[in-house]
N, C-alpha and C positions, 0 to 999 in steps of 0.2 A: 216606626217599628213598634212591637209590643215585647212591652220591658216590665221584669221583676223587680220590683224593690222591696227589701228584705227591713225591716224597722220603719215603715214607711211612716209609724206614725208619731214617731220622735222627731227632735228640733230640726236636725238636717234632713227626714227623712219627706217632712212636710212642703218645708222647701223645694226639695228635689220635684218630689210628687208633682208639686203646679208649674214649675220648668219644664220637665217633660210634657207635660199636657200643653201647655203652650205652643210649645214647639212640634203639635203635632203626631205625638209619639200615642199609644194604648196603654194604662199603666196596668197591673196587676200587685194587687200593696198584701204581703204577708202581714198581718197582726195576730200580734200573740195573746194579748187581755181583750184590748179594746182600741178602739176606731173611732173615739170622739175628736181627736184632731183630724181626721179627714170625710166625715159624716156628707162635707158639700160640695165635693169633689168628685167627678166623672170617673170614677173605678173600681175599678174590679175588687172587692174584699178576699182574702181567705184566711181561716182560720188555721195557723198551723202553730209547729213548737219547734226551734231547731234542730230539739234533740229525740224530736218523734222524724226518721226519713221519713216515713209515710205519708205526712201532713205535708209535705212541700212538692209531691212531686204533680197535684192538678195546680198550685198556684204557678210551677213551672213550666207547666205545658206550653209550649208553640211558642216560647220567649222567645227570642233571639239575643238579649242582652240582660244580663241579670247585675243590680247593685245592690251591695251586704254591706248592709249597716250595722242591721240587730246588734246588739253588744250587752252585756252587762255589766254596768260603771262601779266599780268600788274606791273609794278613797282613804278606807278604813284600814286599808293595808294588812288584812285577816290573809289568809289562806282558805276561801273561801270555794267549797269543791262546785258551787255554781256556779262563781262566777268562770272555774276554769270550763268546766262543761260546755260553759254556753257560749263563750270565744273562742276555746281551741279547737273542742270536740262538735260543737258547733257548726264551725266554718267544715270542717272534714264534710258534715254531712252536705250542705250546701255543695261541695266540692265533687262529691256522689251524684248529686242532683242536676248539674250542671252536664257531667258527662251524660247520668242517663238520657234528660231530656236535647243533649246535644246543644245547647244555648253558646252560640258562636263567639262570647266576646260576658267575661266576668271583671268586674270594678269590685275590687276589695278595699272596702275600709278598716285599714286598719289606723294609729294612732302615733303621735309624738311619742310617748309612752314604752311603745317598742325597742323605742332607741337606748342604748348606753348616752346616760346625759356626762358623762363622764370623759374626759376632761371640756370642763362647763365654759374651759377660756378661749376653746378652740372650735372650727366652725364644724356645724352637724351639719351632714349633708346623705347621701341617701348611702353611701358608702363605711359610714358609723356603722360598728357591731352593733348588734340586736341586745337586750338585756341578757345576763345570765339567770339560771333558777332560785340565782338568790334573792332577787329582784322584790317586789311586791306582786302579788298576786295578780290585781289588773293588766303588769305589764308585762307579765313572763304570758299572762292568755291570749294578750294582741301579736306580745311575740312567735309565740306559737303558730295563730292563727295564720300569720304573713307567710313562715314558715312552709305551713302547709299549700297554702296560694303556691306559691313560688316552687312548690317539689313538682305540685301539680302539672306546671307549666312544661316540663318535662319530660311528662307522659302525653302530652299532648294536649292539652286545653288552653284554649288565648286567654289569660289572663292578666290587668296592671294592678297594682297595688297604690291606693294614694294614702298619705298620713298625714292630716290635720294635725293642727296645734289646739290653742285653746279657741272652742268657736265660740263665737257671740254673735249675736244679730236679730234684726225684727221674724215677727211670726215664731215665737218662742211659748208655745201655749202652757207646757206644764206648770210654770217655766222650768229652763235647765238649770244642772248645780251653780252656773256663771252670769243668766240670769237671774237668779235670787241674791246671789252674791250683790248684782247691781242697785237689785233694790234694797237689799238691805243696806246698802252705803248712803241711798237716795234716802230712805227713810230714818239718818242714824243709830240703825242696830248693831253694827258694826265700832266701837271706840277705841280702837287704836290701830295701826299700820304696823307689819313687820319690816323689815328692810328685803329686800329680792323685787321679784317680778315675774312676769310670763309673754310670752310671744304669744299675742291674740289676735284671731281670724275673723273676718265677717261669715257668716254663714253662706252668704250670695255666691261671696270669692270661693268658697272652698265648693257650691254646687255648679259653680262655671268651671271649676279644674277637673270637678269630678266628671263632669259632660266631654269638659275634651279632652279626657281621658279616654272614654267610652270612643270618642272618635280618632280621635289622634295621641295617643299613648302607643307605645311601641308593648310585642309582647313580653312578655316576662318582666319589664321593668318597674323603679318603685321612685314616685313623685312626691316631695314634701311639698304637701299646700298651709305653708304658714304666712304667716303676715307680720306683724312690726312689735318689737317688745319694746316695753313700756312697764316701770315701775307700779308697785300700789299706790306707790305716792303721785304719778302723774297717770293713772288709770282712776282712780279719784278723783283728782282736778280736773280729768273730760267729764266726768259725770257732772261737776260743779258747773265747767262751760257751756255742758249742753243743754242744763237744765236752768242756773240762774241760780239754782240750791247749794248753800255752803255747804261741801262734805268734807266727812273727816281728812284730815292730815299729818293727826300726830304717830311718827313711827318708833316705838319701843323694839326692844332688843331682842333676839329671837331669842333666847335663854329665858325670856321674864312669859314668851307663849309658852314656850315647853314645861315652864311650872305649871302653870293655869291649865295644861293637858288633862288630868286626870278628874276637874272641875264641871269642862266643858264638857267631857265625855260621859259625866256621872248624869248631870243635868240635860243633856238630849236624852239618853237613856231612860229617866222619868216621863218627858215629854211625850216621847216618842218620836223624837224628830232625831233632824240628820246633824251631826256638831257644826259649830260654827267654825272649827278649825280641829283639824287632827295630825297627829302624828306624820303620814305622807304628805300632807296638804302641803304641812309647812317645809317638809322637805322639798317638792317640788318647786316649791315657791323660791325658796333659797340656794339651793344646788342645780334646778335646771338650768341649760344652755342657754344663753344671752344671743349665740351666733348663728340660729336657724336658717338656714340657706333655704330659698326656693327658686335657685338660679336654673336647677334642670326643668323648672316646671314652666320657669318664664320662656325657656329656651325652647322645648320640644310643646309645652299647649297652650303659649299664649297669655299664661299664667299671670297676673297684675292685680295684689291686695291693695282694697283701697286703706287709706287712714284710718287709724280707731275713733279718731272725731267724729268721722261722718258717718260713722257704724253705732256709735253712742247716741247719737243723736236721732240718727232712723230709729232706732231701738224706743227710743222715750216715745218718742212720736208715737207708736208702736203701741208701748206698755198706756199714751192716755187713752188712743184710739180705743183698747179694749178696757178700762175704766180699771187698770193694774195698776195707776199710781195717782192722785191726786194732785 
């Protein structure tokens, strides 16, 4: 088939990109700045913006399957009118572009994020309300975004919706925020641990559910692609086991981050980098759901995340293969 992919040339979308190709399909890769992660790859480039229609509807043309990625990540927890733009108002337009060009079958990425992680002791499964507008700003735009998918569906368009957790995994060129996260634990920039943790994905797993989505995904419906939680304190220790490298393990109290907030944020700010930890971060980290179900996903596509060991591990490989870590 010849398929749209919308962020083609982010963590998952690189991934995807060379599964498709493998498997015989014609890709067509919207990018928005730039195309250095896909420069050696057999496809089709085009320059678009999600929130220009105009730009999307030749990389649209003669698709038959279209998958949205695009997104704009914030952790900063602002009210950030881009980032709503370019996930809620965004997806609409894609949602436009889909009917005009008629494209038989839309995979929406939308996020963990989405969800109410609320009550965190109890299992999320695709049946969990969606955030309210009180939410942070990234998670009311995915919520939106699925929102609009799913009204969609209604007027007529086949669309599934799938929602990763945290991804991780080899071919990470930027690298991603969870990425950097690993090396900076590999290279001890990171000295101390908070208590919580996160449900983290392989990037593979999450492009094998997204494919059989595209193929075997029912319409209208919405699959969580997550994979296995694991504390900071034993998300550290795989990094230690994969590598042979002592990483950190001492974990302080989340009250003693929230002081150091206003430090770390002053101190990226000069730099011009991204903090080391922020205000949502560590909410996420501490308040989100421990009991991510991906029981509908195993059940309807197949669905089976491997261990984070061997996701840490492909990953080093990975990071020496391209000379990311010493």
């Amino acid at each position: 088939m010849k398929i749209a992919v919308t962020g083609a040339n982010g963590h998952v979308g690189v991934n995807l990109c060379k599964r498709l190709l493998e498997s015989g399909h014609e890709v067509n890769a919207l990018i928005h700045q730039n195309a250095e992660n896909l420069k050696d790859l057999p496809i089709r480039l085009f320059q678009g913006d999600l929130l220009k229609k105009e730009t999307l509807l030749s990389f649209a043309d003669g698709c038959e399957v279209m998958f949205h990625l695009a997104a704009r990540i914030s952790i900063t927890g602002d009210q950030n009118s881009l980032v709503t733009e370019t996930n809620a108002t965004g997806t609409k337009n894609i949602i436009e572009t889909v009917k005009y060009c008629k494209i038989k079958r839309l995979v929406h990425f939308s996020s963990i994020h989405a969800f109410s992680q609320s009550p965190s002791d109890e299992v999320l499964d695709e049946t969990r309300p969606l955030v309210s507008h009180r939410g942070f700003s990234y998670d009311c735009s995915k919520a939106d975004g699925e929102k609009s998918v799913l009204e969609a569906v209604k007027t007529g368009i086949d669309a599934v919706v799938v929602s990763p957790t945290a991804i991780i995994g080899p071919e990470d060129p930027e690298p991603s925020l969870v990425g950097k996260a690993v090396i900076d634990i590999y290279n001890h920039k990171i000295p101390s641990l908070i208590p919580g943790g996160y449900d983290w994905v392989d990037v593979r797993d999450v492009v094998t559910g997204a494919i059989s989505a595209m193929e075997n995904g029912k319409k209208g419906e919405k699959y969580l692609l997550s994979g296995h939680y694991h504390s900071l304190k034993e998300f550290s220790a795989s990094i230690s086991q994969a590598t042979g490298r002592k990483t950190v393990q001492t974990v302080v109290p989340v009250w003693l981050a929230r002081v150091g907030l206003p430090f770390t944020t002053l101190y990226s700010r000069v730099l011009g980098t991204i903090p080391l930890y922020t205000h949502e971060s560590l909410t996420i980290i501490t308040e989100g759901s421990r009991l991510i179900s991906h029981a509908k996903a195993k059940k309807e596509l197949n669905y089976h995340p491997r261990p984070l060991t061997d996701t840490i591990a492909d990953l080093f490989d990975w990071f020496k293969q391209q000379k990311r870590i010493i």
